[in-house]
C-alpha distance (Angstrom), angle and dihedral (degrees) to the residues before:
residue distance angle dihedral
X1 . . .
X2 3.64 . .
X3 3.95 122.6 .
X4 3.12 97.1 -104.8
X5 3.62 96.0 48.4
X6 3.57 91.4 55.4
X7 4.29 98.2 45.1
X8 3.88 83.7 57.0
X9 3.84 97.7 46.3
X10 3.42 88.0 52.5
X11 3.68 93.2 58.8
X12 3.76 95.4 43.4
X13 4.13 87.5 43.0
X14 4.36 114.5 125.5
X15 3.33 134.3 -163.3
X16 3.53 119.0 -75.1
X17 4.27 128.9 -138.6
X18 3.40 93.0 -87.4
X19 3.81 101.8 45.1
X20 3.70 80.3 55.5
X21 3.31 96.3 63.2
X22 3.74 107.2 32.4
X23 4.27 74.4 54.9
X24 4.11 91.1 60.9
X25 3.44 97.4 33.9
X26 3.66 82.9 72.5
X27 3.91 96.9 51.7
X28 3.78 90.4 32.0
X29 4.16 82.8 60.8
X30 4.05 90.3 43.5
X31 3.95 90.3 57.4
X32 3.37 93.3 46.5
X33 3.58 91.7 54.5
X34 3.52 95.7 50.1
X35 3.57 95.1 50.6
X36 4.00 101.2 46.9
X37 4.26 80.2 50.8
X38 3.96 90.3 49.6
X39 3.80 107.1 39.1
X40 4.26 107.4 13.8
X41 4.32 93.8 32.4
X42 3.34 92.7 29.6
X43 4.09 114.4 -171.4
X44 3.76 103.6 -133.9
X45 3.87 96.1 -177.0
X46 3.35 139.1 50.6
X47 3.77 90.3 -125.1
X48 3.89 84.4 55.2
X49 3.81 87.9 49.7
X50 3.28 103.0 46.6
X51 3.61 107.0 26.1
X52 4.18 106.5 30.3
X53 4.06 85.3 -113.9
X54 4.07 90.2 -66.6
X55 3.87 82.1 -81.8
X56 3.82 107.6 90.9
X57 3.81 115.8 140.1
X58 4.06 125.0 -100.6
X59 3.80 98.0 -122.5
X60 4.16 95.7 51.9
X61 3.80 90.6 41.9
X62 3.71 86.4 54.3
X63 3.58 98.7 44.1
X64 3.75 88.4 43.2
X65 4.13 93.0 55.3
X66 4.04 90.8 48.6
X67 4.07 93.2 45.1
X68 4.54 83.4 45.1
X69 3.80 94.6 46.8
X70 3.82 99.5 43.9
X71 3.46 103.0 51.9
X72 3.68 129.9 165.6
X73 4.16 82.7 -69.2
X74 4.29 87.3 70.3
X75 4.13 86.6 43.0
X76 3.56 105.0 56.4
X77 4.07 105.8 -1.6
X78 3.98 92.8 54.4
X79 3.89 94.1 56.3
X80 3.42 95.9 31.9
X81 4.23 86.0 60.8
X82 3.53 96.3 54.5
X83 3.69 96.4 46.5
X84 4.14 86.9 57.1
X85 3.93 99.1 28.2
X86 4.03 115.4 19.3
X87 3.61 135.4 -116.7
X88 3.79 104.5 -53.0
X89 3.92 94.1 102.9
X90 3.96 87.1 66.9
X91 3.53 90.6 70.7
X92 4.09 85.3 67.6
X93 4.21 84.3 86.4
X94 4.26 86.4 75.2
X95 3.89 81.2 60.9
X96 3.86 90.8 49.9
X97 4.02 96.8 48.2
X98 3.67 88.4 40.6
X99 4.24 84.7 53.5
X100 3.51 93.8 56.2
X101 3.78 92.5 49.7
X102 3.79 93.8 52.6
X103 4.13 88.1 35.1
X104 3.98 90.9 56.6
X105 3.61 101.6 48.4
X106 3.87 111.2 22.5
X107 4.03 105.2 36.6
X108 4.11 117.2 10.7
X109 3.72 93.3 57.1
X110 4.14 93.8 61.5
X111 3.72 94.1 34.7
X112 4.09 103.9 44.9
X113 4.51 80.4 45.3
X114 3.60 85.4 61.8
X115 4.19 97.3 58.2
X116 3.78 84.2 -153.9
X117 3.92 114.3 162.6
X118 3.47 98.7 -154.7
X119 4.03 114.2 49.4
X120 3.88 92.1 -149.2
X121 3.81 86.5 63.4
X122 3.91 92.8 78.6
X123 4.30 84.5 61.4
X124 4.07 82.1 64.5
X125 3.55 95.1 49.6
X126 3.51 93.5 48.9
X127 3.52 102.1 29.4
X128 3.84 129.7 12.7
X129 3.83 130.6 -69.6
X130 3.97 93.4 -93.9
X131 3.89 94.4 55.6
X132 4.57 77.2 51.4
X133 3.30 84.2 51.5
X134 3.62 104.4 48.2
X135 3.71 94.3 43.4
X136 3.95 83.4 52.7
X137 3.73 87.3 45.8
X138 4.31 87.7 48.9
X139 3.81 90.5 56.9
X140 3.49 102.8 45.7
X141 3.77 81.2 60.5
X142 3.18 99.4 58.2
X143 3.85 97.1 46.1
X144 3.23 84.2 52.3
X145 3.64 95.9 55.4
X146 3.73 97.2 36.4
X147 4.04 91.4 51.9
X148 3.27 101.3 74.6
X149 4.69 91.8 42.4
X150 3.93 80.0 64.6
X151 3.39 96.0 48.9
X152 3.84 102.3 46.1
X153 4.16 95.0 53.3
X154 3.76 102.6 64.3
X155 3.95 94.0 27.8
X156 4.03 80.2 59.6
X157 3.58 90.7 52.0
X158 3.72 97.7 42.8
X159 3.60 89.3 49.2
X160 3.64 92.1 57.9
X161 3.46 101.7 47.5
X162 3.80 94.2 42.9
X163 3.58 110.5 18.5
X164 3.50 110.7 -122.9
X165 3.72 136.1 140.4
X166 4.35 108.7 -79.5
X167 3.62 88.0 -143.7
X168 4.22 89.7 56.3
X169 3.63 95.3 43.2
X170 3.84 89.0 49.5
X171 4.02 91.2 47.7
X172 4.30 89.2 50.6
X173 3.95 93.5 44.4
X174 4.32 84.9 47.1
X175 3.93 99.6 45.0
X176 4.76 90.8 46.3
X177 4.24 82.1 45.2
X178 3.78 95.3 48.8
X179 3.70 93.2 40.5
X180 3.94 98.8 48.7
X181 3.98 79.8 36.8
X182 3.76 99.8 49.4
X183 4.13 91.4 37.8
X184 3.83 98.4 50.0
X185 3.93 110.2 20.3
X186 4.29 115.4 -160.6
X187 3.89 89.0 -11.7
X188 3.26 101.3 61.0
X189 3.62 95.7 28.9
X190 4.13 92.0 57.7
X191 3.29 88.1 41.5
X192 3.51 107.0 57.3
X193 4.04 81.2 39.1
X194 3.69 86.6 68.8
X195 3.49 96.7 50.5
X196 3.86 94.1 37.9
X197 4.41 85.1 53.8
X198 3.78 88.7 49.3
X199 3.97 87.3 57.4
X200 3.41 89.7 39.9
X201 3.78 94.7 56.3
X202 4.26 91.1 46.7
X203 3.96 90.2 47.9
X204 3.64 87.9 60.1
X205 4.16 100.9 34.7
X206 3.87 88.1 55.1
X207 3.72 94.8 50.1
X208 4.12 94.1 41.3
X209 4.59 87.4 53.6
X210 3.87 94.5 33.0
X211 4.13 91.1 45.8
X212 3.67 89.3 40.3
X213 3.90 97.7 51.4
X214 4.25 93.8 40.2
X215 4.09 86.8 53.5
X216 3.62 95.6 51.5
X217 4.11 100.3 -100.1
X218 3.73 134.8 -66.5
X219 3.95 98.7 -48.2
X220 3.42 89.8 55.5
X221 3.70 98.1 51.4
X222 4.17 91.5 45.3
X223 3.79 99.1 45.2
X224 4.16 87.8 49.6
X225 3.73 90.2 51.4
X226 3.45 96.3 41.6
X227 3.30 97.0 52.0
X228 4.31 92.4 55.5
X229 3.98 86.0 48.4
X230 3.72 101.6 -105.4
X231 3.59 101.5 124.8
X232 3.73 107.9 61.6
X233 3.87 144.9 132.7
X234 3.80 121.7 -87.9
X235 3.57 114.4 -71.2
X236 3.58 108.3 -137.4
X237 3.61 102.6 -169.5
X238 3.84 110.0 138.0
X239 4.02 96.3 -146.7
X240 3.70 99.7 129.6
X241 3.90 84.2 -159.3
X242 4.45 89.8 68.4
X243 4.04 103.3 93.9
X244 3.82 92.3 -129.9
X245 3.87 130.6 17.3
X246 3.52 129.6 154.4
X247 3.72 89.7 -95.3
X248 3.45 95.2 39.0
X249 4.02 88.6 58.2
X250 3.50 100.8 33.4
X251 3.77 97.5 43.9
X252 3.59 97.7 32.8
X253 3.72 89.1 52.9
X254 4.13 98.4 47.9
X255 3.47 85.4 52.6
X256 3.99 99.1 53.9
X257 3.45 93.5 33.6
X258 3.72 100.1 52.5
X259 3.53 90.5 42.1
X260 3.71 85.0 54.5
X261 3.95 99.8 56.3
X262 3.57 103.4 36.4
X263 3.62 99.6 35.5
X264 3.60 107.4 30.2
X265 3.43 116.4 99.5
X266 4.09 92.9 -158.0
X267 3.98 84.6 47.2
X268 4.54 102.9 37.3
X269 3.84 86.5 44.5
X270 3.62 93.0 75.7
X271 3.79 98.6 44.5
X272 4.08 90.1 47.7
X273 4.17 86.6 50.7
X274 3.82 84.5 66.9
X275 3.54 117.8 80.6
X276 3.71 110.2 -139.6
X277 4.05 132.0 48.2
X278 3.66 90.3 -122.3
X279 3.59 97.9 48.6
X280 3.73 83.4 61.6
X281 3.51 97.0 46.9
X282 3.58 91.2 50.5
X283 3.80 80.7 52.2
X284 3.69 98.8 62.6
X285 3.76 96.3 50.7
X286 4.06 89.1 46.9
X287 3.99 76.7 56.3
X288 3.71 100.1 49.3
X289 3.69 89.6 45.7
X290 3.69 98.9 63.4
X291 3.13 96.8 23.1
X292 4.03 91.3 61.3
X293 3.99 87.2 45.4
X294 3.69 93.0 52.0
X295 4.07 102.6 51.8
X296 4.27 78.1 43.4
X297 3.74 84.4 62.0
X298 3.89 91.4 36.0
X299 3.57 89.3 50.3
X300 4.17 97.1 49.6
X301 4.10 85.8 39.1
X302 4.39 71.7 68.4
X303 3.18 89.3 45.6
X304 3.59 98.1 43.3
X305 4.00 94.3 53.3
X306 3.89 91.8 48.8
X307 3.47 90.0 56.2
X308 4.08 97.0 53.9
X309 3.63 92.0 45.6
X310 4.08 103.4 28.1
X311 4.35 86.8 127.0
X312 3.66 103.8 33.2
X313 3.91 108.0 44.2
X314 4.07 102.1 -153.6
X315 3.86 92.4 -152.4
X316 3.61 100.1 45.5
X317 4.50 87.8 55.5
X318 4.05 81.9 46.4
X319 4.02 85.8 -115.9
X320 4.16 79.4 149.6
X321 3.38 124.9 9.3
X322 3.51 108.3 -146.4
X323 3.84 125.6 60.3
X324 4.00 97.6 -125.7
X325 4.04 85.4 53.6
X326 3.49 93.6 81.4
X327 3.35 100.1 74.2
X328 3.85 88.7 63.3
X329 3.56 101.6 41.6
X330 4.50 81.4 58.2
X331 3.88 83.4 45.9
X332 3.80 100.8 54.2
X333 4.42 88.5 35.9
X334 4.23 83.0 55.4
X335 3.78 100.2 32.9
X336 3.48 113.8 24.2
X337 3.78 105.8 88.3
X338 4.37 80.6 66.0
X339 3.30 110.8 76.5
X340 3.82 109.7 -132.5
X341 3.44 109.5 13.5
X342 3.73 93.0 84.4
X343 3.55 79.5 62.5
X344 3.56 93.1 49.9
X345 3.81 88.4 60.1
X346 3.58 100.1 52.2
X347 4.04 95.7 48.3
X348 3.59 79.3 51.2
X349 4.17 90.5 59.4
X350 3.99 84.2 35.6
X351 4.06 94.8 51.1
X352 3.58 84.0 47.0
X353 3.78 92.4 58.4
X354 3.61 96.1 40.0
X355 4.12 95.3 51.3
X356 4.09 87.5 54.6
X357 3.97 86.8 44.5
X358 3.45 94.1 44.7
X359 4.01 93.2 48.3
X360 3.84 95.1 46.7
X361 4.28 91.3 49.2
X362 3.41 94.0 47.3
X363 3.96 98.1 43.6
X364 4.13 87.2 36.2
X365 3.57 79.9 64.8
X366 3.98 97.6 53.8
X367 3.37 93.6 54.8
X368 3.53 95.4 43.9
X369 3.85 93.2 48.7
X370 4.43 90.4 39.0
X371 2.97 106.4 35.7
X372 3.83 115.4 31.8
X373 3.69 108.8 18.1
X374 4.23 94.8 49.2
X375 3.98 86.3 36.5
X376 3.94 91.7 59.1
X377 3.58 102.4 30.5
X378 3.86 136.7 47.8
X379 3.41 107.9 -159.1
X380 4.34 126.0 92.2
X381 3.41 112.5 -115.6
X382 3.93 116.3 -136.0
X383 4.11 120.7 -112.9
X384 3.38 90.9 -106.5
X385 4.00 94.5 48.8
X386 4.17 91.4 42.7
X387 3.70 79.2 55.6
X388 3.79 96.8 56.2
X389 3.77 91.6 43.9
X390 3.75 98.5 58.2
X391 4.16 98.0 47.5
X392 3.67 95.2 40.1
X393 4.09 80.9 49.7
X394 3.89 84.4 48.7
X395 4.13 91.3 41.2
X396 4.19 93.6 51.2
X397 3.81 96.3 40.0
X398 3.68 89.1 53.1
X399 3.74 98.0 51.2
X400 3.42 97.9 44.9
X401 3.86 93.3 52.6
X402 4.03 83.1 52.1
X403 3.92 90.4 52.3
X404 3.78 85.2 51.0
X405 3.78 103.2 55.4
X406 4.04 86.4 77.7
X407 3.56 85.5 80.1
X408 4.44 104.0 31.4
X409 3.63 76.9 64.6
X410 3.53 94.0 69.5
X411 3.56 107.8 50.9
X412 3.97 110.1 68.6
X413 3.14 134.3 -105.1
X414 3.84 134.8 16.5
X415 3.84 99.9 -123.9
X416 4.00 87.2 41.6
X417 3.61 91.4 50.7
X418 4.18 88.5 44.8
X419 3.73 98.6 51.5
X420 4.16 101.9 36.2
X421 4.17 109.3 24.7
X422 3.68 96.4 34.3
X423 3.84 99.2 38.4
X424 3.91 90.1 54.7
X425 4.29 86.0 107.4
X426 3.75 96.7 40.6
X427 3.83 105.2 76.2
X428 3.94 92.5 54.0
X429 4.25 88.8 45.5
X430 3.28 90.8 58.6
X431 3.65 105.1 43.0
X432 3.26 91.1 39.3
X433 4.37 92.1 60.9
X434 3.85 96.4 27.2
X435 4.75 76.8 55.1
X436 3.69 80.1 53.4
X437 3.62 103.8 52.9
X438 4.24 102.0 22.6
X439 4.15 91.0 43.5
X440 3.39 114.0 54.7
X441 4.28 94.1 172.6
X442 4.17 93.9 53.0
X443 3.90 114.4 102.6
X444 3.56 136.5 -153.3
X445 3.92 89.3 -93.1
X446 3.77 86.4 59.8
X447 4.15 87.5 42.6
X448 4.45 93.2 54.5
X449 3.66 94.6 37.4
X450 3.95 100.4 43.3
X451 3.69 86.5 41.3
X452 3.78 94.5 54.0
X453 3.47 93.3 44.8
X454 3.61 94.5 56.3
X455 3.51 94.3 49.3
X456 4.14 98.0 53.0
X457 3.64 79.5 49.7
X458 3.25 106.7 58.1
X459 4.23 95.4 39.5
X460 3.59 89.4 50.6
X461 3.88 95.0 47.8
X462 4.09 87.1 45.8
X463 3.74 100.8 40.4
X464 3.74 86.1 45.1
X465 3.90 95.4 44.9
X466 4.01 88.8 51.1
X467 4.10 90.2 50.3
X468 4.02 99.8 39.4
X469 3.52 101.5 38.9
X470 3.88 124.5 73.1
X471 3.61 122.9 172.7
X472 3.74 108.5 27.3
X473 3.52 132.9 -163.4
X474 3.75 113.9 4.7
X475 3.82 108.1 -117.3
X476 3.79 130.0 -126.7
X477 4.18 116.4 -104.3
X478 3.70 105.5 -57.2
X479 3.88 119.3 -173.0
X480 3.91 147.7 -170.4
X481 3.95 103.8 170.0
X482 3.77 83.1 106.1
X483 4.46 100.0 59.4
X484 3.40 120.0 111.4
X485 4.02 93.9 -162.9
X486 3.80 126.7 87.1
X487 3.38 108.3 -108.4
X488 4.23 136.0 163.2
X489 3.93 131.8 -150.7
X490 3.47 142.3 -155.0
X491 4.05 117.8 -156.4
X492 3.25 127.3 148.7
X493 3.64 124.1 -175.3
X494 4.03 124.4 -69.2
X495 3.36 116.8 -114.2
X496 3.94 119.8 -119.0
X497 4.10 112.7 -106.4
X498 3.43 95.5 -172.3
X499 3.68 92.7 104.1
X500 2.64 100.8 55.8
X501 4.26 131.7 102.8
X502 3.58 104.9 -72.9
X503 3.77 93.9 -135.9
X504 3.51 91.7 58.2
X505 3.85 83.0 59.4
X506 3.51 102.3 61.7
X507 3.28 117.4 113.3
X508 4.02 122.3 -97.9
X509 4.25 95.6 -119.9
X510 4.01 82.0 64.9
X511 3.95 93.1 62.0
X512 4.06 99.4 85.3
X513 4.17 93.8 39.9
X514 3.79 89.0 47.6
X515 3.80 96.0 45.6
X516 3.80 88.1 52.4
X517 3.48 95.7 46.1
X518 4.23 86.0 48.0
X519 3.84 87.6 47.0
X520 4.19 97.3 46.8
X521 3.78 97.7 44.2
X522 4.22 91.7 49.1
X523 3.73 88.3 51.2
X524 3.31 103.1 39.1
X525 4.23 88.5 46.3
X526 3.60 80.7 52.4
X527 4.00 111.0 38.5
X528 3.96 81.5 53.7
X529 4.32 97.1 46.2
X530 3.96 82.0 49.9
X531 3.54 105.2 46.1
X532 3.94 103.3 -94.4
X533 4.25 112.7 -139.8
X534 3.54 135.1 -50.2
X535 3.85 94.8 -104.7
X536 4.02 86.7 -148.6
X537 4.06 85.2 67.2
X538 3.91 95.5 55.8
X539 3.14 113.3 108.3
X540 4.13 117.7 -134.1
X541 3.71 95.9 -146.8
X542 3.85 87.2 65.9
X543 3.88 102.0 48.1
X544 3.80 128.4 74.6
X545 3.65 117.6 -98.0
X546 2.82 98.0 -125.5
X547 4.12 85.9 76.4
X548 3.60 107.9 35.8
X549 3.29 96.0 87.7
X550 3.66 87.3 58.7
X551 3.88 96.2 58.6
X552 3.59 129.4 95.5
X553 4.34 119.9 -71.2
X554 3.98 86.0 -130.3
X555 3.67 94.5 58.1
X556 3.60 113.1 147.9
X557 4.14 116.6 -75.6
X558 3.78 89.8 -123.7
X559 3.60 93.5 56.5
X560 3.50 90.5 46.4
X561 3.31 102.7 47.4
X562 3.48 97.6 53.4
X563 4.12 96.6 57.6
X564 4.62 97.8 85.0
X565 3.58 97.4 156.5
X566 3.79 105.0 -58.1
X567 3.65 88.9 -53.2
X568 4.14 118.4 154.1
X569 3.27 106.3 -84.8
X570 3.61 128.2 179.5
X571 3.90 133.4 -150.6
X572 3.74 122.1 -147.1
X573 3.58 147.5 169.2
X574 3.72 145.8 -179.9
X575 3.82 99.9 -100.4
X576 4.41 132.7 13.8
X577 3.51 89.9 -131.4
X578 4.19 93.8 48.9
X579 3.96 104.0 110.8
X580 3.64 114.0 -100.6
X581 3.82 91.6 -107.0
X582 4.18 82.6 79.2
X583 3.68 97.6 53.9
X584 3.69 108.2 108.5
X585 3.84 132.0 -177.1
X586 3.48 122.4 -116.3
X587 3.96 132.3 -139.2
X588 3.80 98.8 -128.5
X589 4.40 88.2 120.8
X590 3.36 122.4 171.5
């Protein structure tokens, strides 16, 4: 078969019988998993349902946070970036490590204390039960946003390997995660998680050895990607218009990831189903550690497909058509002639996808069920009609993340899409807790206008980045003199974006730091021009402590009393829909 026989057969190649089935084995094991959690380990309780009973186990948890975090955006987007751009997005992992040190001491300890089920509760203790609700309102944004980036990356990938419709794929992979969601709640949802990160972890490994071995080992791959300029130290230019700088990656990434963890509902609902603080802890630094590993195998997956096609450029001879296609095209050239692993691979992206779905239904649902329903309305609900709440919470979220994906499709890449459209809500979350538990005098004036701020900010700086802006970030050295195929191309040339507004230029990983920096300054303008608190009403129990000590020595006695040496402490009152002023602590101490 000639060369160029071969380049072009790769590009048209399908999955075979066996990827097939290795593919729903995977969501054959999911449903099965849902249903032994929803009809033989049945969750009777909400706080079973939502929260695993407080009494999940460390390793699961762990597993469950790597397999939430990575999603399909770490899968394909990660390689995909270093292919086009270089290696200056791996130095995002020093923002990771330097999350977990912050997470650990400054925010898990007050949060996990409080046994809350819904994160967005701790903005009614500290606030009022609008700022709760606006937080609540915040993060259902953002799932909603985010639902559809999960969806599109594997339904992409399934689509080229198989040929069916994105929008189909997208609708299957929704309706098995909403009913394994909706039938087992966190059990089943962690669970598959751990067996969806094990996948995960294989898809990758085979690709790294196979890739390796094809390219003619390790020195090969380097010297070829040294040579284009992809492997190279941190650039520390401060531009904030330059795509990726140290500080860009670093920064950017602290800022999204602790944001993430301490904020997140999808994310903070698996440290609070552990029992003890230092189960959680131990938690976090489970998380870093794979997490770390798996962009490192992300990163040389980019690495990897640079290597195989460093002289004939796939997407500049239209072999794929879409950037976040490459990755597949290198996985059926180095896997295809073994029946089933390709398949491995892609229910690798898939369980990706389907543990970030899974988390955001199942958390969605939380919210919904915490924070809105028993904010607005007095009355218990039954079992049976808690139940019905949560999965038609899961079935509505789901759908309209599926209706959505005809316009994620649109707007580039996967990682782009990840870090700029879908963090739009994450800058004013986290200012708007880390206000909360670093500034004892702001109030919840300062919380609803700073918050509201931020977020007009940040969709008018990313809607207006996507309009004005057309070429994006420069690529590294991309070649075909080296293809054997015939092959035509259309190009045309790149319009100049110097013109235009330079905060439309700024690159995407600033979006969550400047929307918290938007967000703090309104509300702290604003807390002061209106007064701020009474720092001798704050209670301790709800700031960081890394600050009480700085508070007032007549602080109130409730506040007081409930600070015994980061012991669990919970917070209770005689009615959900008392004001926070009523909530008092109680002196059951470990």
């Amino acid at each position: 078969m000639f060369a160029e026989e071969v380049e072009l057969e790769l590009a048209a190649r399908r999955f075979s019988g066996a990827d097939y089935a290795v593919f729903a084995l995977m969501f054959v094991v999911c449903t099965v998993i849902g249903v032994y959690y929803g009809f033989f380990a049945r969750s009777f309780t909400a706080e079973d349902y939502l929260m695993g009973g407080r009494n999940m186990g460390l390793f699961p948890i762990s597993l469950s946070l790597i397999a939430t975090f990575l999603s399909s955006t770490a899968l394909i987007g990660v390689p995909t970036d270093v292919y086009l751009h270089g290696m200056q997005y791996l130095y995002s992992v020093c923002g990771i490590v330097l999350m977990a040190v912050v997470l650990t001491y400054a925010y898990l300890p007050v949060l996990h204390h409080l046994k809350l089920t819904s994160t967005y509760e701790y903005l009614e203790l500290r606030f009022s039960r609008t700022a709760r609700l606006f937080g609540s309102l915040l993060f259902c944004i953002k799932m909603i946003v985010s639902i559809p980036i999960y969806l599109y990356a594997p339904a992409l990938a399934f689509s080229q390997v198989s040929g069916a419709s994105i929008h189909l794929v997208a609708l299957f992979m929704c309706i098995v995660c909403v009913f394994y969601t909706s039938l087992g709640g966190l059990k089943a949802v962690v669970w598959t998680d751990v067996i969806q990160a094990v996948t995960m972890f294989a898809a990758v490994i085979l690709i790294v050895v196979k890739g390796t071995i094809d390219n003619g080992g390790l020195s090969v791959v380097w010297q070829r990607n040294a040579r284009s300029g992809r492997i190279e130290p941190p650039i520390f230019d401060p531009d904030p218009t330059v795509t990726y700088t140290f500080w860009s990656s670093s920064v950017g990434m602290f800022c999204i990831m602790l944001q993430t963890h301490a904020f997140n509902q999808s994310m903070m609902q698996r440290y609070l189903s552990l029992r003890h603080l230092q189960a959680a802890n131990r938690a976090v630094w489970m998380f870093v550690a794979g997490a770390v590993t798996f962009l490192v195998l992300s990163f040389y997956c980019g690495l990897l497909m640079y290597a195989t096609y460093h002289d004939c450029d796939p997407l500049t001879t239209q072999l794929v058509t879409a950037k976040d296609q490459v990755l597949l095209l290198q996985v059926m050239r180095t896997l295809g002639d073994f029946p089933g692993l390709p398949g491995i691979f892609v229910a690798g992206v898939f369980s990706a996808a389907l543990s970030s779905l899974s988390s955001a239904l199942n958390s969605t649902a939380a919210v919904v069920l915490e924070d809105f329903y028993k904010t607005f309305f007095a009355k218990p609900l039954s079992q049976r009609q808690t139940s019905l709440l949560l999965k038609t919470t899961v079935l509505v979220t789901g759908l309209v993340g599926v209706s959505l994906l005809f316009v994620v499709e649109k707007l580039g890449s996967v990682l782009k899409m990840a870090l700029s459209v879908g963090s739009m809500p994450e800058g004013p979350i986290l200012a708007v807790f880390t206000l909360g538990l670093f500034f004892p005098w702001v109030n919840s004036k300062g919380i609803l206008a700073g918050g509201t701020a931020g977020l007009t900010f940040i969709a008018w700086l990313t809607s207006g980045a996507y309009l004005a802006t057309t070429r994006g970030q420069m690529t590294k050295p991309l070649s075909v003199d080296g293809c054997t195929y015939n092959f035509s191309t259309t190009s045309s040339p790149l319009p100049d974006d110097r013109d235009v507004f330079i905060l439309y230029r700024i690159s995407y990983m600033w979006y969550v730091p400047l929307g918290c920096l938007v967000t703090m300054l309104v509300a702290l303008a604003v807390s002061f021009l209106s007064g701020g608190n009474d720092l001798h009403n704050v209670k301790h129990q709800l700031l960081s402590p890394l600050v009480r000590g700085f508070l007032p020595v007549k602080a109130t006695t409730a506040g007081r009393n409930c600070l015994v040496g980061y012991k669990p402490v919970e917070l209770q009152t005689v009615s959900r829909s008392a004001p926070a002023s009523t909530y008092h602590c109680t002196t059951n101490f470990q």
